[in-house]
C-alpha positions as CSV (number, residue, x, y, z in Angstrom):
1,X,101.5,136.6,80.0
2,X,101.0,133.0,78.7
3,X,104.5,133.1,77.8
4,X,106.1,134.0,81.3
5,X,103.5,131.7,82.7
6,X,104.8,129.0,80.9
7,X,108.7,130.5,81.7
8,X,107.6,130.3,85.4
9,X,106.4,126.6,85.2
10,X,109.6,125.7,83.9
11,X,111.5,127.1,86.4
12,X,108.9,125.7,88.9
13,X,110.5,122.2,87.2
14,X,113.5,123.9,87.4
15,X,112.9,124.3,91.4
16,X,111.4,120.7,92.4
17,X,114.3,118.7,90.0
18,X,117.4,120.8,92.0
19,X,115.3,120.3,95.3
20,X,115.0,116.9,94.6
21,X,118.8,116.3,93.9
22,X,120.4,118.6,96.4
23,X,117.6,119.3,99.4
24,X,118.1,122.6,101.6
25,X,121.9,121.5,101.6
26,X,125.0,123.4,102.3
27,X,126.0,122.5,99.3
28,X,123.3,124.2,97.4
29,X,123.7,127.5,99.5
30,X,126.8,127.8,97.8
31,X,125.6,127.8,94.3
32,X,123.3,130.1,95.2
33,X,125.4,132.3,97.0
34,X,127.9,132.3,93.7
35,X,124.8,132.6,91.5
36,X,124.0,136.0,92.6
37,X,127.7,137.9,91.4
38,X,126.7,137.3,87.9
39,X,123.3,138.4,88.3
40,X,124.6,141.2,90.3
41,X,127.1,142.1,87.1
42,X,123.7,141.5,84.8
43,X,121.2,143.8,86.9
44,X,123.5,146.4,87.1
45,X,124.9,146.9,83.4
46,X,122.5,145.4,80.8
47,X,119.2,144.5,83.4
48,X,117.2,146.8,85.0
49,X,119.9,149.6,84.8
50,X,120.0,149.3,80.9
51,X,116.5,148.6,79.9
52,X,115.3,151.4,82.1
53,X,117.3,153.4,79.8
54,X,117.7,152.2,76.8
55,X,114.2,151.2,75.8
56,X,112.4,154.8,76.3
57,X,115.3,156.7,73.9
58,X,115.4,153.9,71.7
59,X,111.4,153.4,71.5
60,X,111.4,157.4,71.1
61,X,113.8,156.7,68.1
62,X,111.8,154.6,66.4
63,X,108.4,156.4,67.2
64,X,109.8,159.7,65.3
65,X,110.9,157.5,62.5
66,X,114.7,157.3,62.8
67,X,115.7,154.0,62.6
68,X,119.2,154.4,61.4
69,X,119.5,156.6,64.2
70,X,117.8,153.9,66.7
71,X,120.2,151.2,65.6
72,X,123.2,152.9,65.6
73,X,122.1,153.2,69.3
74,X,121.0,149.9,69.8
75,X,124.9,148.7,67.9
76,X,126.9,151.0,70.1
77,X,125.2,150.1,73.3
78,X,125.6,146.3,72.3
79,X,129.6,146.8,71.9
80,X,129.7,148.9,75.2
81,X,128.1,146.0,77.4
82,X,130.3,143.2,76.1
83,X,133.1,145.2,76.5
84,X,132.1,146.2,80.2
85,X,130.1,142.9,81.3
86,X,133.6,141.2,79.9
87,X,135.7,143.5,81.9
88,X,133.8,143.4,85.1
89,X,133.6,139.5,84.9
90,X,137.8,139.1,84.4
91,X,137.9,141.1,87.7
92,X,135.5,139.3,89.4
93,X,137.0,136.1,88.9
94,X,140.3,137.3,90.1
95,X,139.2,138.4,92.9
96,X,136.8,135.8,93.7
97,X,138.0,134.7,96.7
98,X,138.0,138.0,98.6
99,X,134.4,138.9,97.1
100,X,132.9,135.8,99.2
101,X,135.4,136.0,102.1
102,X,134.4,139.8,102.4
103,X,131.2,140.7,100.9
104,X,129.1,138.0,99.8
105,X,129.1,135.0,102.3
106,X,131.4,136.0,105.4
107,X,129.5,132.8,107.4
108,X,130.9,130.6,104.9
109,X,135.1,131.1,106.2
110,X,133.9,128.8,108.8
111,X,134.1,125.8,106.6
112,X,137.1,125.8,104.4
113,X,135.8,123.2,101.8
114,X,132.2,125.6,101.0
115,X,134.5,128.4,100.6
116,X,136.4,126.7,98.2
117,X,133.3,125.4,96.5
118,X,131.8,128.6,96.1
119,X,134.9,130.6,94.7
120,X,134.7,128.1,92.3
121,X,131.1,128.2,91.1
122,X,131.4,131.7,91.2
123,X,134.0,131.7,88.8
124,X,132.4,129.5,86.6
125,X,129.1,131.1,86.7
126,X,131.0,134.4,85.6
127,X,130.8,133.2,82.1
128,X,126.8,133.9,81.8
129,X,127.2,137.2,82.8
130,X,128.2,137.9,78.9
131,X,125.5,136.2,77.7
132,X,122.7,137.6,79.9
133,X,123.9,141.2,79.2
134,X,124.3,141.0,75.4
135,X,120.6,138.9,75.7
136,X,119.4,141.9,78.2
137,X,119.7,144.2,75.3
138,X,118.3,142.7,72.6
139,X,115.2,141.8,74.6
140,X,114.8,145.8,75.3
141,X,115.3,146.3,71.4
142,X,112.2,143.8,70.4
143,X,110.0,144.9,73.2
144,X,110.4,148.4,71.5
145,X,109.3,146.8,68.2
146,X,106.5,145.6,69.9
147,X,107.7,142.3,69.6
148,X,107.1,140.1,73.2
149,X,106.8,136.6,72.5
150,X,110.4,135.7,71.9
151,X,111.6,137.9,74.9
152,X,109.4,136.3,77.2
153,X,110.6,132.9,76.4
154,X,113.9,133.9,77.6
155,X,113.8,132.9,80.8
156,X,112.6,129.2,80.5
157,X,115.9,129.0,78.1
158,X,118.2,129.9,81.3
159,X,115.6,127.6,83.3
160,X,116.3,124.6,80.9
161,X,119.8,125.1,81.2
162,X,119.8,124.4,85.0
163,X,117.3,121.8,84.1
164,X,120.7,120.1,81.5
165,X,122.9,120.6,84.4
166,X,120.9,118.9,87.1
167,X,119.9,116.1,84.9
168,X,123.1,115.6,82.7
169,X,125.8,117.0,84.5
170,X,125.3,116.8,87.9
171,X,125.5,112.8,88.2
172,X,129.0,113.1,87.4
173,X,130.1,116.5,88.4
174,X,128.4,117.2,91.8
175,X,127.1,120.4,92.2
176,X,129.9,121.9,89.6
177,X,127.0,120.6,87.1
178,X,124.5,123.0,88.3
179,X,127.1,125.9,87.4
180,X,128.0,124.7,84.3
181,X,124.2,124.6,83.4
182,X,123.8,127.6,84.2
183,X,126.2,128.6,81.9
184,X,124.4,126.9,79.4
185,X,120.8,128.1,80.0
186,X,122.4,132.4,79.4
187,X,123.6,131.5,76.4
188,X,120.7,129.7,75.1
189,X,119.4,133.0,76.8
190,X,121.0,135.0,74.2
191,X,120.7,132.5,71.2
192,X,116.8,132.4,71.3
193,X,116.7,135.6,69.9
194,X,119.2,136.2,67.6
195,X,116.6,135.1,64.7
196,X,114.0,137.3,65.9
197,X,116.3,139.8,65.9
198,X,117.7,139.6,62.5
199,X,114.0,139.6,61.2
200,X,114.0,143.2,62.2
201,X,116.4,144.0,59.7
202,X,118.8,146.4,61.6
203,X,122.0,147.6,60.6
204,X,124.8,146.5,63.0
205,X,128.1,149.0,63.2
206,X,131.1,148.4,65.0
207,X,131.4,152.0,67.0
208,X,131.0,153.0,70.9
209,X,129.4,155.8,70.2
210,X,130.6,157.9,72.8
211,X,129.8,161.2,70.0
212,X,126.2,159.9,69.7
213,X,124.0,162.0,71.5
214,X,121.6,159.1,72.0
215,X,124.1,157.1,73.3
216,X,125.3,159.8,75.8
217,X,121.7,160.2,77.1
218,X,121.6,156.7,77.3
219,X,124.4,156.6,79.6
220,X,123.1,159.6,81.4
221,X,119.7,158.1,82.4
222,X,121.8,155.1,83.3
223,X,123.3,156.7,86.1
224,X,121.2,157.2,88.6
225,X,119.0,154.0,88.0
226,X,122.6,152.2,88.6
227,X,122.4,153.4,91.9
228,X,119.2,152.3,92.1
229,X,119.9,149.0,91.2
230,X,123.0,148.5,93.2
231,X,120.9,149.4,96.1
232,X,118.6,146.6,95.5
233,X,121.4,144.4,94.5
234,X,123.5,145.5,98.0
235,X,120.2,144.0,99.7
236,X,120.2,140.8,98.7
237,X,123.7,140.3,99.7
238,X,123.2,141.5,103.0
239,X,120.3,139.0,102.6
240,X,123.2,136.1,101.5
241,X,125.5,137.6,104.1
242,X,123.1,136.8,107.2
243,X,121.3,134.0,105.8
244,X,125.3,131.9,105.9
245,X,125.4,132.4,109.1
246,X,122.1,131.0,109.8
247,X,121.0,127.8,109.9
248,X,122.3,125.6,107.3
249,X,119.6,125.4,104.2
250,X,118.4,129.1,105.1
251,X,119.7,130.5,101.9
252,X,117.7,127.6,100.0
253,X,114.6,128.6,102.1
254,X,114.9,132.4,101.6
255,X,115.6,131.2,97.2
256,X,112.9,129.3,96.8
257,X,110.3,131.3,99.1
258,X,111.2,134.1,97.2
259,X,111.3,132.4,93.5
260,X,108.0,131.2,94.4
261,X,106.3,134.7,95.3
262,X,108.3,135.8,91.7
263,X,106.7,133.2,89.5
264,X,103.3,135.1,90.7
265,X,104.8,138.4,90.5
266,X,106.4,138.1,86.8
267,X,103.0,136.4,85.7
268,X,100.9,139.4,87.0
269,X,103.2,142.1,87.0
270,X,106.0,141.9,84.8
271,X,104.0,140.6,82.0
272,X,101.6,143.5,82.2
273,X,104.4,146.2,82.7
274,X,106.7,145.3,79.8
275,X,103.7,145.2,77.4
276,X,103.0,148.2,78.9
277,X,106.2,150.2,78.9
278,X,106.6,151.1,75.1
279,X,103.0,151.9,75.1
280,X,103.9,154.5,77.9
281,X,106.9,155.8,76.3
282,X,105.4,156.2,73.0
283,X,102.3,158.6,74.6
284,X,104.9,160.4,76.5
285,X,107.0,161.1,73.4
286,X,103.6,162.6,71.6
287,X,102.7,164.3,74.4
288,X,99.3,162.0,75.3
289,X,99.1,162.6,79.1
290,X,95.1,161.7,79.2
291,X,96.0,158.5,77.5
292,X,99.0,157.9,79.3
293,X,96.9,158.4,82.8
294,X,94.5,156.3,81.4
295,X,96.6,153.2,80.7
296,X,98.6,153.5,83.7
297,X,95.3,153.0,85.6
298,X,94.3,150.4,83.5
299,X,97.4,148.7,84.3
300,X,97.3,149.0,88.2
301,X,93.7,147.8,88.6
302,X,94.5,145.1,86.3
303,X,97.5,143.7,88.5
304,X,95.6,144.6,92.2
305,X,92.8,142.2,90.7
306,X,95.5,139.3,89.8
307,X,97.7,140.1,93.0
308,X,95.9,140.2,95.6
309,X,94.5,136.7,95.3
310,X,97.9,135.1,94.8
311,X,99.0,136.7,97.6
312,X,96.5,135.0,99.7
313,X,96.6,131.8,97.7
314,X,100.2,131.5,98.6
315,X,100.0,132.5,102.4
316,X,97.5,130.3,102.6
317,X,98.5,127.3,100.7
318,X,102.3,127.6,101.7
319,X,102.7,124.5,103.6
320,X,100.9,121.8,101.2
321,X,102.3,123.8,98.0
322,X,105.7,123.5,99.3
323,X,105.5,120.0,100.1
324,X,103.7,118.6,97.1
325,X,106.2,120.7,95.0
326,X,109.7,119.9,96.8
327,X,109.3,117.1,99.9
328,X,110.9,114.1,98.0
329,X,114.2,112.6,98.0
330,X,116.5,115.0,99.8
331,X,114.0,117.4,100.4
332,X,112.4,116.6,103.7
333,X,109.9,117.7,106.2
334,X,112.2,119.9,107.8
335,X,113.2,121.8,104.1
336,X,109.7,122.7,103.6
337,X,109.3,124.6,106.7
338,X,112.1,126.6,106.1
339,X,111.0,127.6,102.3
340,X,107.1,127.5,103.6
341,X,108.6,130.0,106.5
342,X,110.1,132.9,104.0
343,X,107.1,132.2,101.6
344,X,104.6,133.7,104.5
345,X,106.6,136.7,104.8
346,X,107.5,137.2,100.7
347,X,103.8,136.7,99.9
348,X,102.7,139.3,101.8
349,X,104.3,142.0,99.8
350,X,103.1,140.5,96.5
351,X,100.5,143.5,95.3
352,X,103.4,146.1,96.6
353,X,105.5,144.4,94.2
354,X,103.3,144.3,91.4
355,X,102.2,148.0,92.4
356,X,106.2,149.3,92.1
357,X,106.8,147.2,88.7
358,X,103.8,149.1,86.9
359,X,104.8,152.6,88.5
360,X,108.4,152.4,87.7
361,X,108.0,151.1,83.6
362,X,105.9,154.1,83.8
363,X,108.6,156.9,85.1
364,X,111.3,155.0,83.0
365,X,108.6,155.7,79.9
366,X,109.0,159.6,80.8
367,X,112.5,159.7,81.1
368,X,112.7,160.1,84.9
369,X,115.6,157.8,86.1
370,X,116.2,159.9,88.9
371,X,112.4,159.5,90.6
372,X,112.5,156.2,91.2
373,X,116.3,156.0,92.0
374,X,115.9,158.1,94.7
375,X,112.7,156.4,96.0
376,X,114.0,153.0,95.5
377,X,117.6,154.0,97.5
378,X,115.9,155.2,100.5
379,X,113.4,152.4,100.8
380,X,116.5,149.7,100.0
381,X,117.9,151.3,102.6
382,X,115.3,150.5,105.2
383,X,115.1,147.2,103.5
384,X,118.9,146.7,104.7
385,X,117.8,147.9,108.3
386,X,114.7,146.3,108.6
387,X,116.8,142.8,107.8
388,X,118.9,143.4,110.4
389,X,116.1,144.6,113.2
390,X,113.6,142.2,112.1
391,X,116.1,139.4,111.9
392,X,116.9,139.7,115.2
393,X,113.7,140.2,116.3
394,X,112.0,136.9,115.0
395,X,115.4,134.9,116.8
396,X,114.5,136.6,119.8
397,X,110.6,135.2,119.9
398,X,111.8,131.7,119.1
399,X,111.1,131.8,115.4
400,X,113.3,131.1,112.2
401,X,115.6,134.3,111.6
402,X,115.0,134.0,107.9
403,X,111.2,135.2,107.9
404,X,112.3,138.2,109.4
405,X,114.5,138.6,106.0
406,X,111.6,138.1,103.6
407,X,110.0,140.3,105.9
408,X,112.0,143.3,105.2
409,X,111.7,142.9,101.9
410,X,108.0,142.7,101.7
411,X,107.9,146.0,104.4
412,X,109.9,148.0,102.4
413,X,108.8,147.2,98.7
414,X,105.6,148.5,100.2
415,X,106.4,151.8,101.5
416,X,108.5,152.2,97.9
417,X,105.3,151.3,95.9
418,X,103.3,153.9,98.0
419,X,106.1,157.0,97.6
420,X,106.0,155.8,93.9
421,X,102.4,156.1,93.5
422,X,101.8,159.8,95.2
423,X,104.8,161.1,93.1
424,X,103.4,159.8,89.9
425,X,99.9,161.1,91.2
426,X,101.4,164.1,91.1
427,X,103.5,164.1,87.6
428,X,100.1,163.0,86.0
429,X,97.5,165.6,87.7
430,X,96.0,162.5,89.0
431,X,96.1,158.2,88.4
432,X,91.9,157.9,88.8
433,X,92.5,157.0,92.6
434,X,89.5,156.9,93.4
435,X,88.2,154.3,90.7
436,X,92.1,152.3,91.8
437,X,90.9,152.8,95.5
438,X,87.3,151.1,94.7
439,X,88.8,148.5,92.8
440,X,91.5,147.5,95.7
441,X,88.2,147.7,98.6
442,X,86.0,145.2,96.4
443,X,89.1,143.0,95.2
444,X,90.1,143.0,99.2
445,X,86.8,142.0,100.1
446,X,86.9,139.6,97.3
447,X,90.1,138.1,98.7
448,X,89.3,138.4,102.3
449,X,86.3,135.9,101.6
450,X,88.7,133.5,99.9
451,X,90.8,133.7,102.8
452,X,88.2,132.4,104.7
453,X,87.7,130.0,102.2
454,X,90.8,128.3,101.9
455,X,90.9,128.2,106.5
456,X,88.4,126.0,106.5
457,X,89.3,123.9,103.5
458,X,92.9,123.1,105.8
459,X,90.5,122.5,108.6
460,X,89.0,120.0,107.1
461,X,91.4,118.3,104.6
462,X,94.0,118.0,107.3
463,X,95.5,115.0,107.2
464,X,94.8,114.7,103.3
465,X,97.5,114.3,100.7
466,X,99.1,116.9,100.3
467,X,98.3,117.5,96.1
468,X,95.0,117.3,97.1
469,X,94.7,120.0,100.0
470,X,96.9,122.3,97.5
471,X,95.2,122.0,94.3
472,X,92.2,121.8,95.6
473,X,92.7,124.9,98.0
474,X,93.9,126.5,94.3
475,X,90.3,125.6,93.0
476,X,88.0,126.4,95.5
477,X,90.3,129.9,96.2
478,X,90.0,130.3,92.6
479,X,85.9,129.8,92.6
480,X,85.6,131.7,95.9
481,X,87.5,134.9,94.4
482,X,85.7,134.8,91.2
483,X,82.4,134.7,92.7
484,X,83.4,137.7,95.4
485,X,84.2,139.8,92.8
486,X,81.4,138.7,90.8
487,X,79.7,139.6,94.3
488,X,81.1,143.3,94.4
489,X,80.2,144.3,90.7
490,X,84.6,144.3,89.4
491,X,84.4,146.0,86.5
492,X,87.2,144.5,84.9
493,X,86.1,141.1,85.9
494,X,82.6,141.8,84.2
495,X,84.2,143.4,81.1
496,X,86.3,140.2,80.7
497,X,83.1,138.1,80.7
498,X,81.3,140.2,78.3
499,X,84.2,139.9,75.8
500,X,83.8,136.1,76.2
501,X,80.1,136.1,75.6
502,X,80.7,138.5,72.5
503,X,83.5,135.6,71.3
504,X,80.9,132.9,71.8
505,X,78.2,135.0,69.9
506,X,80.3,135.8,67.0
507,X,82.2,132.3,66.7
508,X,81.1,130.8,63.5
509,X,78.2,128.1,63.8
510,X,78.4,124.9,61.4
């Protein structure tokens, strides 16, 4: 967790150094706009897609013992998703100019010169789609060795990369220097860990594998969760789609609103989940359902405690946090409204987020691709509808179109994280609901008091600087949750501080 905390930070750098050189501008709607074919190619092939698969047969491996079996897995699907991710990137840059005219960013045809731009920083961008896949794989290969440090550093490589580009390249090559840092930051990405993975002392071989029965499984429990991934990936073009023909700066507002409710989310969530998912896949391959239950529990109660408060926090707090992280140079008054705008809305699906990360690690763990596939395509599918309804609902009322976006989003990763939860409830003989229900009434209560909290601390700080009314809203939300769940008798909160105490009692004494 320390780790992606410290990943997040830098990409909350990251955020305020690109905002600061760029602002909400057209320009900048571009990059992002090329930005997401590459990690379109990456989520399908060697992100979520691979991992989902690869990691439970490959942890299963390695759990019965059969590591020359497990890396001859792990060497086959290596040579498969260069070969693919190379493949898919050649014809992607061909037909780059059809892929934004058509699919990605129809708005942008209005403006000759940002089409151009953004065929262009597609192309470029192309090149990290190697990287990230080839570096997608070898973080599901030392997650399964129990190994998380290195992986979760991973992401403040790409991060620093965009940092280069901004800092370096950017004076001199415009907003071209933001793509080739990008470039950069995947294949420091991939670099990172190429000594951690050597240490492992795996045997590499030059083979696809297509007569391994791993590696046919593999690409069997692939399948479906590529659907499921293209699903989520077809939403946020539809997202990229209607945001260029919105206001210009929209697709900025609906990044950064969104990256912001993500640096919470991978904290809480994501941290939790991947420490979590060789622990599931391990019980499910000796058959521990009691201990499985158990930690999957564990897991949920854990995140609905960090979630719900940074949730509020950030609903809360959206306006000053915003503008004491962005409002300088080219980032102006009317820039944070827009990213404060889509923050509202993405914050308030932050616990169904952190719910659905938890319960899918958990069905990928059991070998069930095909669960959450099918749960995740139907509720994408609303997602796409709700954007387009919702959308059109908040231009109607006279407020900004893109809230109604991150809206959407927040809607239907909610109804996903419920369907999720009853169908695991059911695969398990039960998840402890009603201890998980308890903990989500006193944690609400907790955060419902901090809500209060923080309502009167912009009452009476307005007017303030802005670093003062945000990080001292983060404080006194910080002190007001602690004490309310102190208040309601949190078990976890309580077992936390009785681990300190034992630390203090048992630390050495000169």
């Amino acid at each position: 967790m320390l780790a992606f905390l410290f990943s997040q930070f830098i990409g909350l750098v990251r955020g305020i150094l690109v905002a600061r050189t760029f602002g909400a501008s057209i320009e900048l709607d571009a990059f992002l706009a090329a930005n997401q074919v590459s990690e379109t190619l990456f989520n399908l092939i060697a992100g979520g897609a691979l991992g989902s698969a690869f990691i439970p047969t490959f942890t299963g491996l390695l759990a019965k013992d059969e590591r020359i079996g497990a890396w001859k897995l792990a060497s086959s699907i290596a040579n498969l998703v260069t070969l693919i991710m190379s493949l898919l990137a050649l014809l992607a840059f061909f037909f780059a100019p059809q892929i934004v005219r058509y699919g990605l960013a129809p708005g942008f045809v209005k403006d000759p010169q940002v089409m151009a731009l953004t065929v262009s920083m597609l192309r470029i961008q192309l090149i990290s789609a190697v990287f990230f896949g080839l570096g997608g794989l070898i973080v599901g290969i030392l997650n399964s060795h129990q190994v998380f440090l290195i992986p979760a550093l991973t992401p403040a490589m790409y991060q620093l990369g965009i940092i280069f580009g901004t800092l370096v390249l950017a004076p001199g090559m415009g907003i071209h220097g933001l793509a080739w840092g990008a470039v950069i930051g995947a294949a420091a990405y991939l670099l990172i860990q190429i000594p951690t993975l050597l240490k492992q002392k795996g045997r590499y071989d030059l083979t696809l594998g297509f007569s391994n029965p791993d590696v046919r499984n593999v690409i069997f429990l692939m399948g479906p969760r590529l659907l499921g991934v293209a699903i989520v990936q077809l939403n946020f073009w539809v997202n990229i789609a209607l945001g260029s023909q919105m206001d210009p700066g929209s697709l900025v507002g609906l990044r950064y609103g969104f990256s912001l409710m993500l640096m919470a989310q991978a904290a809480i969530a994501q941290s939790v989940a991947i420490a979590a998912m060789p622990t599931f896949s391990a019980q499910h391959a000796l058959g521990q359902v009691d201990a499985m239950r158990a930690s999957l529990a564990a897991s949920l109660r854990g995140v609905i405690l960090m979630a719900l408060p940074a949730s509020v926090g950030l609903m809360m707090l959206r306006v000053p946090l915003v503008s004491a992280l962005y409002q300088r140079n080219k980032f102006d008054g009317h820039d944070v409204q827009l990213v404060a705008w889509a923050l509202l809305w993405y914050a308030a699906g932050l616990v169904g987020h952190a719910i659905m990360e938890i319960l899918t690690r958990a069905f990928y763990a059991q070998h069930d691709t095909k669960t959450p596939v099918i749960i995740g395509t139907v509720a994408m599918g609303l997602n796409v509808i709700f954007s387009f309804v919702f959308s059109k609902l908040f231009e109607q009322i006279g407020w900004l179109p893109l809230g109604g976006l991150a809206l959407a989003n927040s809607f239907a990763t909610a109804l996903e994280a419920a369907a999720l939860f009853i169908f695991m409830r059911r695969r398990l003989n039960g998840i402890e609901g009603s201890h998980i229900a308890r903990g989500l009434v006193r944690c609400g209560g907790a955060a419902l008091g901090m809500a209060i909290g923080l309502w009167f601390w912009i009452q009476a700080t307005s007017g303030m600087n802005r670093w003062i009314i945000a990080l001292g809203g983060v404080a006194l939300g910080a002190l007001v949750y602690f004490g309310g769940t102190l208040l309601f008798k949190v078990p976890e909160v309580q077992m936390m501080i009785g681990m300190v105490a034992r630390r203090l009692h048992r630390s050495p004494t000169l």
